[in-house]
DSSP file (Angstrom, degrees, kcal/mol; ACC not computed):
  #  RESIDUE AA STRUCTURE BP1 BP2  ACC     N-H-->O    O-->H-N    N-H-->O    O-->H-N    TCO  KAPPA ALPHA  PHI   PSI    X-CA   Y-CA   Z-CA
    1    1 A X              0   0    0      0, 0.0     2,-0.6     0, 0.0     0, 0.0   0.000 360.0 360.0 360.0 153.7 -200.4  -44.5   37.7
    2    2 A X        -     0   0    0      3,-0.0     2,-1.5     1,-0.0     3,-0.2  -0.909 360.0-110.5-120.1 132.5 -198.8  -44.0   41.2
    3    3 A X        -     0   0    0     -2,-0.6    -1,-0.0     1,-0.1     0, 0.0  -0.338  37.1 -98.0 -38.5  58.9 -198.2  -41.5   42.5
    4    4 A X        -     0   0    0     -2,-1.5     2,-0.7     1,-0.1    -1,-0.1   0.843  30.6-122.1  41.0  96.4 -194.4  -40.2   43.2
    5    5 A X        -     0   0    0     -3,-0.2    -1,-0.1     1,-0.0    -3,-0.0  -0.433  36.0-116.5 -73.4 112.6 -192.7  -40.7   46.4
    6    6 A X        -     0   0    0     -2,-0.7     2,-0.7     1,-0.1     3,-0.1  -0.142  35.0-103.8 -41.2 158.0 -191.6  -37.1   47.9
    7    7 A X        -     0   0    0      1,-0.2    -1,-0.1    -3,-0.0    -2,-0.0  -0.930  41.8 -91.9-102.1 104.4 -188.4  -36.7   48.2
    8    8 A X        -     0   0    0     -2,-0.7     2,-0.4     1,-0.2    -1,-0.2   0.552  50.9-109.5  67.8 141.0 -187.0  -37.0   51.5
    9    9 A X        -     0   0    0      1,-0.1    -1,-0.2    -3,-0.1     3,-0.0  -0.857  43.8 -70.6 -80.8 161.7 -186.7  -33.6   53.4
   10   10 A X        -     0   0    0     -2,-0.4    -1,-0.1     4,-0.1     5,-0.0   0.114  65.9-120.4 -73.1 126.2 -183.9  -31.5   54.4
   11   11 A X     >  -     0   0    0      1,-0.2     4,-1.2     3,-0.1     5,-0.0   0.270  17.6-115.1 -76.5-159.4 -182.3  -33.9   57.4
   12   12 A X  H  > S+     0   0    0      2,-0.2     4,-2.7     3,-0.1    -1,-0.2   0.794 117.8  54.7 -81.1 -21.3 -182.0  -32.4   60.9
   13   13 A X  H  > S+     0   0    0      2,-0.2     4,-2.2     1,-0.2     3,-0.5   0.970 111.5  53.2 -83.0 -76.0 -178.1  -32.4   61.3
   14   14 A X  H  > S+     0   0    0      1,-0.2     4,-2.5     2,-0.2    -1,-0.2   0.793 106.9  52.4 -17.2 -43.5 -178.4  -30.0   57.5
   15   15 A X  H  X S+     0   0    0     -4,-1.2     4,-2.2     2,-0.2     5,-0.4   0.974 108.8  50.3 -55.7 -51.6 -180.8  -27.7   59.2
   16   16 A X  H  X S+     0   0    0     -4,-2.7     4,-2.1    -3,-0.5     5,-0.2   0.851 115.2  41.1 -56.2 -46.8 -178.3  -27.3   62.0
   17   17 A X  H  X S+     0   0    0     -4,-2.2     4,-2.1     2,-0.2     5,-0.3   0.860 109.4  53.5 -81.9 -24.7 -175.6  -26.5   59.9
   18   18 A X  H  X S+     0   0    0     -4,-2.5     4,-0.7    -5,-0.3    -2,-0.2   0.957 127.3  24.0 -42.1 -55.5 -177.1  -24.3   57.5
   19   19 A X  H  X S+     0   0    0     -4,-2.2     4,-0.8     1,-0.2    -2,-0.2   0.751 121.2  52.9-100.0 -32.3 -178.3  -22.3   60.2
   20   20 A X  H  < S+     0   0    0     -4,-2.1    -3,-0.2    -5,-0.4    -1,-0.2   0.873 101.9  55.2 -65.1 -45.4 -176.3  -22.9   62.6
   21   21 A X  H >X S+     0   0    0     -4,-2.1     4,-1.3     1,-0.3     3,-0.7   0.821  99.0  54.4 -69.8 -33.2 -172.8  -22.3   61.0
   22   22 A X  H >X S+     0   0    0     -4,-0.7     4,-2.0     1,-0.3     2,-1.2   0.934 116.9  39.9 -74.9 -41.8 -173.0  -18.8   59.6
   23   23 A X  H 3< S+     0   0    0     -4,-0.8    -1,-0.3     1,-0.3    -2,-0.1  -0.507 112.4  51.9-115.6  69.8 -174.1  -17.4   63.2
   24   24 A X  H <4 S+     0   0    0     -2,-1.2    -1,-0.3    -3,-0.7    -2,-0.2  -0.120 113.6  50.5-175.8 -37.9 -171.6  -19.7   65.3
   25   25 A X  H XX S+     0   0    0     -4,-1.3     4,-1.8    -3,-1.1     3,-0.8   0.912 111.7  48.6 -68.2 -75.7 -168.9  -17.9   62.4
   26   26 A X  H 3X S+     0   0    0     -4,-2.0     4,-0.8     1,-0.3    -3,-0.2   0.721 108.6  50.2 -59.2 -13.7 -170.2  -14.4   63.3
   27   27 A X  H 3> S+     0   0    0     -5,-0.3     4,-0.7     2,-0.1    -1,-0.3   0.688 109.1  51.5 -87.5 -13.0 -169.9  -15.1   66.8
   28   28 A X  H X> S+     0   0    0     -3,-0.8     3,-4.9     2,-0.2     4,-2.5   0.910 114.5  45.8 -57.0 -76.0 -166.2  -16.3   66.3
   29   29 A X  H 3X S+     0   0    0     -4,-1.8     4,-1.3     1,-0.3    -1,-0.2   0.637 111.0  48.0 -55.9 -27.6 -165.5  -13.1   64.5
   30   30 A X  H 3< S+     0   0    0     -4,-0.8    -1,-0.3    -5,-0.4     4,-0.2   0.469 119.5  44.6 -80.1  -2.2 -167.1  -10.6   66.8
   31   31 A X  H << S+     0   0    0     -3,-4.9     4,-0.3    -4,-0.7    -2,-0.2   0.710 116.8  41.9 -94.5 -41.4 -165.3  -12.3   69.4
   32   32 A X  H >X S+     0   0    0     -4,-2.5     4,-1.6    -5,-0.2     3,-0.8   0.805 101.5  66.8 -79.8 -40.9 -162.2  -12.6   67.9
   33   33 A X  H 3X S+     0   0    0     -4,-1.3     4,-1.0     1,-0.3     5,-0.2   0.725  96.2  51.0 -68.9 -46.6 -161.7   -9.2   66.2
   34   34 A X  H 3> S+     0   0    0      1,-0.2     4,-1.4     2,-0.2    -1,-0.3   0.714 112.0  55.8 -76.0 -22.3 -161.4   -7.0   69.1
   35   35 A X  H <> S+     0   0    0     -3,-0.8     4,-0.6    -4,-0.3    -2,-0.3   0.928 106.5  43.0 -42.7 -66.2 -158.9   -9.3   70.3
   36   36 A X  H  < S+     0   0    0     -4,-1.6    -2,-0.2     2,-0.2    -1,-0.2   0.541 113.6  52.7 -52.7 -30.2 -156.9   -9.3   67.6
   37   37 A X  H  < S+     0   0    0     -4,-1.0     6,-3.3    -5,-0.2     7,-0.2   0.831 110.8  51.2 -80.5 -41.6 -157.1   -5.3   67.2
   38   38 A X  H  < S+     0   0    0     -4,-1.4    -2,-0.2     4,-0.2    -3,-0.1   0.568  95.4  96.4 -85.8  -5.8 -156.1   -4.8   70.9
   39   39 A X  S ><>S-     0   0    0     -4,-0.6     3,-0.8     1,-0.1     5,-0.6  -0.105  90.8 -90.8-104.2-134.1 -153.5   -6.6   71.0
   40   40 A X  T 3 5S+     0   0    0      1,-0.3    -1,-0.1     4,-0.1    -4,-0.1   0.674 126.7  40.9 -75.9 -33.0 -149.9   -6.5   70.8
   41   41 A X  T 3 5S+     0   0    0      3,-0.1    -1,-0.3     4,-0.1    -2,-0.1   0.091 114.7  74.7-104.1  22.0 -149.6   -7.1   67.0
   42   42 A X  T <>5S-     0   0    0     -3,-0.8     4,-1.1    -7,-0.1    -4,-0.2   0.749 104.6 -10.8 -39.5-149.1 -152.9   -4.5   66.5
   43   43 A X  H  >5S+     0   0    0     -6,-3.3     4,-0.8    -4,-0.2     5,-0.2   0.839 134.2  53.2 -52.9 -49.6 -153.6   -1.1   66.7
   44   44 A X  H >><S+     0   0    0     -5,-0.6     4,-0.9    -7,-0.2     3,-0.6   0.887 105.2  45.1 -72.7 -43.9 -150.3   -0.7   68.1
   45   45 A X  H >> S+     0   0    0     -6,-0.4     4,-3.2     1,-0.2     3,-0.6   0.942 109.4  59.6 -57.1 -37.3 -147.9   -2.3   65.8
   46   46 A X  H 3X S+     0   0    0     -4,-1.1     4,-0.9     2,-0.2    -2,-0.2   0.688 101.1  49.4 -68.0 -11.2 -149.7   -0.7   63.3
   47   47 A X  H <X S+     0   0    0     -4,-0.8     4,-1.3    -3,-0.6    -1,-0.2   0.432 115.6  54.5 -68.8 -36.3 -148.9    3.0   64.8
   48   48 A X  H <X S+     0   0    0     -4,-0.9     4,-3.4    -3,-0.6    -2,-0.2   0.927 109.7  39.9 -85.5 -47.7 -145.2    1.6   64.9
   49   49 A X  H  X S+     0   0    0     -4,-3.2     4,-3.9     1,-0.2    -2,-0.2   0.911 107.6  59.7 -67.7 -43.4 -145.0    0.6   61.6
   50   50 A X  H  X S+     0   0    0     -4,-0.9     4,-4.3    -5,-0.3    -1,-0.2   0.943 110.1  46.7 -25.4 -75.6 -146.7    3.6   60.2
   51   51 A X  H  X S+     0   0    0     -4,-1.3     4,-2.1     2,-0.3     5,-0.3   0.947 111.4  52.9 -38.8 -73.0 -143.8    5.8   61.9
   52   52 A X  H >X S+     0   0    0     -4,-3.4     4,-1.2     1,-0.3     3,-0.8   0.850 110.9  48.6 -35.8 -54.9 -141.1    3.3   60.4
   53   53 A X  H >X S+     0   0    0     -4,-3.9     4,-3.1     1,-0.3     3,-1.6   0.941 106.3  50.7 -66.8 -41.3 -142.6    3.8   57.1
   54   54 A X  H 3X S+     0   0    0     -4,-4.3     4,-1.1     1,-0.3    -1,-0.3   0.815 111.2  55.3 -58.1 -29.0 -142.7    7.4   57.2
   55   55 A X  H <X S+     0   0    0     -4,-2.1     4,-0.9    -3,-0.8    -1,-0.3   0.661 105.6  47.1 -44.8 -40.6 -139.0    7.1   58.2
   56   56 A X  H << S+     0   0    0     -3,-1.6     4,-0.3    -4,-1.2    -1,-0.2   0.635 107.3  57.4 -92.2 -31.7 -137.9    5.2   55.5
   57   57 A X  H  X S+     0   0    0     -4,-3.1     4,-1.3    -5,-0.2    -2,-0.2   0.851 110.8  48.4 -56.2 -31.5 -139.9    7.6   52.8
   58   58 A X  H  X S+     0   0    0     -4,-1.1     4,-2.0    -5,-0.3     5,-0.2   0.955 107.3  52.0 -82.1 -44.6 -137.8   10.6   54.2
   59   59 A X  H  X S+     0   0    0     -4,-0.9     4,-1.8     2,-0.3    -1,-0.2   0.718 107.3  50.5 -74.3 -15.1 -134.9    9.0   54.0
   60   60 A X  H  > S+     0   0    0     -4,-0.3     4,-2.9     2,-0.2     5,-0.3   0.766 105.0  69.9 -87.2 -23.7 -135.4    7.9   49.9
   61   61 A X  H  X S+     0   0    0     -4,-1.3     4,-1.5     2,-0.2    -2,-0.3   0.971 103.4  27.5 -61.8 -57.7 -136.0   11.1   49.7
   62   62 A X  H  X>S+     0   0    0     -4,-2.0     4,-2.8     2,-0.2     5,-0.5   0.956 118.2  57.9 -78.0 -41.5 -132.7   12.2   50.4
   63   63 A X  H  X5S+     0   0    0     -4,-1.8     4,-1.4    -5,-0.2     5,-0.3   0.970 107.4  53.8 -40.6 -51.7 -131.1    9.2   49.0
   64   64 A X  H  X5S+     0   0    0     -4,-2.9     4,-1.7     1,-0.2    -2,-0.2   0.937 105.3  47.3 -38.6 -60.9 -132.9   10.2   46.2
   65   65 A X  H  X5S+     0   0    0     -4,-1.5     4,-1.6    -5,-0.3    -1,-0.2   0.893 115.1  52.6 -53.4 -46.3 -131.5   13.9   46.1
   66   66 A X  H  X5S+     0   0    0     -4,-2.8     4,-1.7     1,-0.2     5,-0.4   0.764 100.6  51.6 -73.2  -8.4 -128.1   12.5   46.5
   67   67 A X  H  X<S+     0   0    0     -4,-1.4     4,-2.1    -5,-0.5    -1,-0.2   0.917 111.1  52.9 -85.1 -29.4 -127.9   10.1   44.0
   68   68 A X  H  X S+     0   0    0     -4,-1.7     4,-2.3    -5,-0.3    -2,-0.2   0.895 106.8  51.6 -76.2 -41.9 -129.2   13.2   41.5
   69   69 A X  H >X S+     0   0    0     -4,-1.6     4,-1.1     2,-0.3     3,-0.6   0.996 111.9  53.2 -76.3 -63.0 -126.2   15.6   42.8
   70   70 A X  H 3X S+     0   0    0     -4,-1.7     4,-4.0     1,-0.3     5,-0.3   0.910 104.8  50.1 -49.4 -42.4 -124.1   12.7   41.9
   71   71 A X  H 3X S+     0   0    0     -4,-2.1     4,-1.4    -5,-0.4    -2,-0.3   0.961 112.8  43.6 -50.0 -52.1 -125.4   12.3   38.5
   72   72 A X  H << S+     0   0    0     -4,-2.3    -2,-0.2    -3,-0.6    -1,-0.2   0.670 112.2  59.2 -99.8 -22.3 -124.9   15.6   37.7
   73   73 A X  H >X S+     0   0    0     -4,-1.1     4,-2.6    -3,-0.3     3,-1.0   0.867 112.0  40.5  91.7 -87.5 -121.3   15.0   39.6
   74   74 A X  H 3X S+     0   0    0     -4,-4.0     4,-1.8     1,-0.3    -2,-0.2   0.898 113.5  59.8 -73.2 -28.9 -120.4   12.3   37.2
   75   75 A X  H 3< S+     0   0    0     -4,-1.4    -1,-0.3    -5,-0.3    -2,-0.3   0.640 102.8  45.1   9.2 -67.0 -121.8   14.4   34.6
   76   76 A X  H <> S+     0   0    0     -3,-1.0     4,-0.5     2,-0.2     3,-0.4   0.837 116.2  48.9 -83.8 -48.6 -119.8   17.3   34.8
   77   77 A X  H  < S+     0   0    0     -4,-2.6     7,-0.3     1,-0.2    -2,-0.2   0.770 108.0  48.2 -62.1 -22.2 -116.7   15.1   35.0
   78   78 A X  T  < S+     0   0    0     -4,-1.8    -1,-0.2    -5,-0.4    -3,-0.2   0.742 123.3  36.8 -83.7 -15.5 -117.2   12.9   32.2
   79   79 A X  T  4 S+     0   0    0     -3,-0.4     2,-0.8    -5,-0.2    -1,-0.2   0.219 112.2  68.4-126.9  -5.4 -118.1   16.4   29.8
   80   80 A X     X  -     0   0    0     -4,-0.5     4,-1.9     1,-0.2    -1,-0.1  -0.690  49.4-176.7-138.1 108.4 -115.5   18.7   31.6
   81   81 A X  H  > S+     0   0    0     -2,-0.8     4,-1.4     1,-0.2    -1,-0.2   0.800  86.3  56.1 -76.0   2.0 -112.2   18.4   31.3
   82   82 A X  H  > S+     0   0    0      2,-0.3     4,-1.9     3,-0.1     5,-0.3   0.823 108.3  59.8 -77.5 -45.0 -111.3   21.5   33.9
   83   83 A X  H  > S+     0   0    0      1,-0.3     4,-1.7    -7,-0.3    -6,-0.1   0.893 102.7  43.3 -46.6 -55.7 -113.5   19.5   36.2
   84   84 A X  H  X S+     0   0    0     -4,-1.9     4,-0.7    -7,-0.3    -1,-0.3   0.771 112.6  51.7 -73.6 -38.2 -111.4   16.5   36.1
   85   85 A X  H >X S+     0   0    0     -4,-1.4     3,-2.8     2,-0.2     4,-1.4   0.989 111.5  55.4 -66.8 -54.4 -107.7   18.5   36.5
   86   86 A X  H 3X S+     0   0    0     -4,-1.9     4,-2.4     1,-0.4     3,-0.4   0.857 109.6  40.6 -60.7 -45.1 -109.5   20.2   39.6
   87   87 A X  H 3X S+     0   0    0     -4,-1.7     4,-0.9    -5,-0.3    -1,-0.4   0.701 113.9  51.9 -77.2  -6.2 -110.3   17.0   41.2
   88   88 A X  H << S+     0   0    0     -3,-2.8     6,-0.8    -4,-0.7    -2,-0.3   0.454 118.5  41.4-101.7  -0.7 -106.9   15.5   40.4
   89   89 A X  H  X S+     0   0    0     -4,-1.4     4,-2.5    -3,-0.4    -2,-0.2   0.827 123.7  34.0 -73.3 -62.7 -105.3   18.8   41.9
   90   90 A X  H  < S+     0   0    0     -4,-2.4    -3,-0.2     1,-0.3    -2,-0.1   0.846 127.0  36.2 -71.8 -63.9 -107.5   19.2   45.0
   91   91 A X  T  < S+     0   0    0     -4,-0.9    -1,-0.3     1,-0.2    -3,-0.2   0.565 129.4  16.7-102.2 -43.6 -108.1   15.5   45.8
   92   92 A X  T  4 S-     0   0    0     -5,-0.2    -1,-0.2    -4,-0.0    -2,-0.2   0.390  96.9-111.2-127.7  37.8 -105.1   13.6   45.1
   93   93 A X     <  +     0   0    0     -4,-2.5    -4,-0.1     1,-0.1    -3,-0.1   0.202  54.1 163.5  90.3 -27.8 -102.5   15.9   44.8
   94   94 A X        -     0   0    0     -6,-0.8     2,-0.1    -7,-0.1    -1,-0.1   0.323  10.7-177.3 -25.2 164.5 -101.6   15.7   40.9
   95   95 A X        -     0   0    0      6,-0.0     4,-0.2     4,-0.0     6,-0.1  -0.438  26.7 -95.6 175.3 111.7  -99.6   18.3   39.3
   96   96 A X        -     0   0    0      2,-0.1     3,-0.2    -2,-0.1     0, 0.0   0.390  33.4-116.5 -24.1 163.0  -98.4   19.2   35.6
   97   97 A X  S    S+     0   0    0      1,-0.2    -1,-0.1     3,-0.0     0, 0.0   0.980 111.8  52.9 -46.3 -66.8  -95.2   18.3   34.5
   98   98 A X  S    S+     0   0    0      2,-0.1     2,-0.3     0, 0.0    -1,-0.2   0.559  93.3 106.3 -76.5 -17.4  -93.9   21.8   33.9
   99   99 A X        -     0   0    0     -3,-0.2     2,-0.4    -4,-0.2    -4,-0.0  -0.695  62.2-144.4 -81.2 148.4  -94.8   22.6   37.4
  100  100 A X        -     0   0    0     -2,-0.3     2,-0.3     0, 0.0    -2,-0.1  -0.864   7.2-159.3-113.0 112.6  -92.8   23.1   40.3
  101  101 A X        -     0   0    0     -2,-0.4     2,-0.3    -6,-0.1    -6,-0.0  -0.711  11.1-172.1-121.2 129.8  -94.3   21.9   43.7
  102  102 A X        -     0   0    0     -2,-0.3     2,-0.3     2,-0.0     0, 0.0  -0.890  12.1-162.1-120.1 151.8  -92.2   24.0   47.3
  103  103 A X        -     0   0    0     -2,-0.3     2,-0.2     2,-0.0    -2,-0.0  -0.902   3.3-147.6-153.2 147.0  -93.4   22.5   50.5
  104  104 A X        -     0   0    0     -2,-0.3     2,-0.3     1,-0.1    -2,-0.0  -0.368  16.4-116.7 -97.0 132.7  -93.0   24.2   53.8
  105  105 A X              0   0    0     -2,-0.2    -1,-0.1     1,-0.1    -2,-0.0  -0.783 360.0 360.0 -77.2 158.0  -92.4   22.7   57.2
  106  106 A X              0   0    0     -2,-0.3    -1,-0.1     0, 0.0    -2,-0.0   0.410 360.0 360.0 -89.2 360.0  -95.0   23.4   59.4
């Protein structure tokens, strides 16, 4: 019998990239990173945006609270009929038949 030919080992250009690429990546990324943190769309935008959001929570927050005082609004009108005469007095002027309306000069 004859022996088996080995199989070739791993070539030189393979070595290089095995080894080579991961620490040739980690110097990118340690290079890159503090770059990318310091600059302009960074740490600081992120500070900005932060602010914005919090801005925009406070403010569903009271959109929120009004949109509930109007539900209870349309609520009241749709279930009361005193509600609805009071807002068709106050708001556009309405006024029974049988009533008599004086107006004053000023």
């Amino acid at each position: 019998m004859r022996p088996q030919p080995q199989p070739p080992g791993p070539s030189r250009r393979t070595l290089l990239i095995e080894r080579g690429l991961p620490i040739g990546l980690l110097a990118l990324a340690i290079g890159s990173v503090p770059v990318m943190v310091l600059s302009r769309e960074g740490l600081p935008r992120l500070s900005t945006v932060q602010k914005e959001l919090s801005s925009v929570d406070r403010e569903n927050v009271e959109l929120r609270r009004e949109i509930d005082t109007l539900r209870a609004r349309a609520k009241t009108l749709r279930d009361d009929p005193a509600s609805v005469e009071r807002l068709a007095r106050d708001d556009l002027g309405m006024i029974r038949q049988s009533e008599v309306v004086f107006q004053f000069p000023d």
